[in-house]
N, C-alpha and C positions, 0 to 999 in steps of 0.2 A: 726559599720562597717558592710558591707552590704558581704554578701556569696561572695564567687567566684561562677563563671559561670561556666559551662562546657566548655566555649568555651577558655575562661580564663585557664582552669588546661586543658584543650589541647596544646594548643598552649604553654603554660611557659614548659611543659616538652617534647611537640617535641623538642623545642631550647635546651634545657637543653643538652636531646642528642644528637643531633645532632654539634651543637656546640660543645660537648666535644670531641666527635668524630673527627671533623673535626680539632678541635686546637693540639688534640692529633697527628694525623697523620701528619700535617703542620709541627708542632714541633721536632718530634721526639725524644722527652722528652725518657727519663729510670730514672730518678731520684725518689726520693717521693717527692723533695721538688715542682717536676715543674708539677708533677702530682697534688698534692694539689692546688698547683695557679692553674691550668687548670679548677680543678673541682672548688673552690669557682669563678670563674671566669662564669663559663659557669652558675651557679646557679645563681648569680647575675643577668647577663643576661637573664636568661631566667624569673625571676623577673621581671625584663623592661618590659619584652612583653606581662606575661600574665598581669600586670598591665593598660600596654597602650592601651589594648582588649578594646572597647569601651561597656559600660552596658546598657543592652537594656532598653528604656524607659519603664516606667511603662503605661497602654494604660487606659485610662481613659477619655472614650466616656463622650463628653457632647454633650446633642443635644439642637440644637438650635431650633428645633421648636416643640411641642407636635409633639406623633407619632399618625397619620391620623387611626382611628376608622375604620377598616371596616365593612359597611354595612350587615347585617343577607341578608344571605342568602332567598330569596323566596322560599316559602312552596306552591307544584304545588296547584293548587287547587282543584284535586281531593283528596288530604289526608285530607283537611279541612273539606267535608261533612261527615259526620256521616251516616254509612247505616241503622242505626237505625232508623230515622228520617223519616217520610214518609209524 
């Protein structure tokens, strides 16, 4: 089974809180029991999302054709004579 992504354990626990946040307020729960459904509720959720995060392909260049050889460089041709040489 392949890592989570960063983008993956962002987003499952933005949701996380902010959904609880929001079902808490909507709610206005004072219980434990509707506190506990809230939070397995908003974990769940927030499951979903960082799961449906899409995984970034792995990139694995094939090239289709040899990569073109550049030509050397020309050497001026005053570096080529030798001052030694007379």
């Amino acid at each position: 089974m392949p890592r989570p992504t960063a983008a993956q354990i962002a987003y499952g626990s933005i949701t996380v809180i902010f959904s609880t946040l929001a079902m808490l307020l909507l709610s206005q729960t004072s219980s434990a029991v509707g506190t506990a459904v809230i939070a397995v509720s908003a974990l769940v959720l927030g499951l979903l999302v960082a799961m449906t995060v899409p995984q970034p392909k792995s990139r694995v260049v094939a090239l289709s054709r040899p990569v073109e050889r550049r030509a050397e460089e020309p050497v001026p041709a005053a570096a080529t004579h030798s001052k030694t040489a007379a």
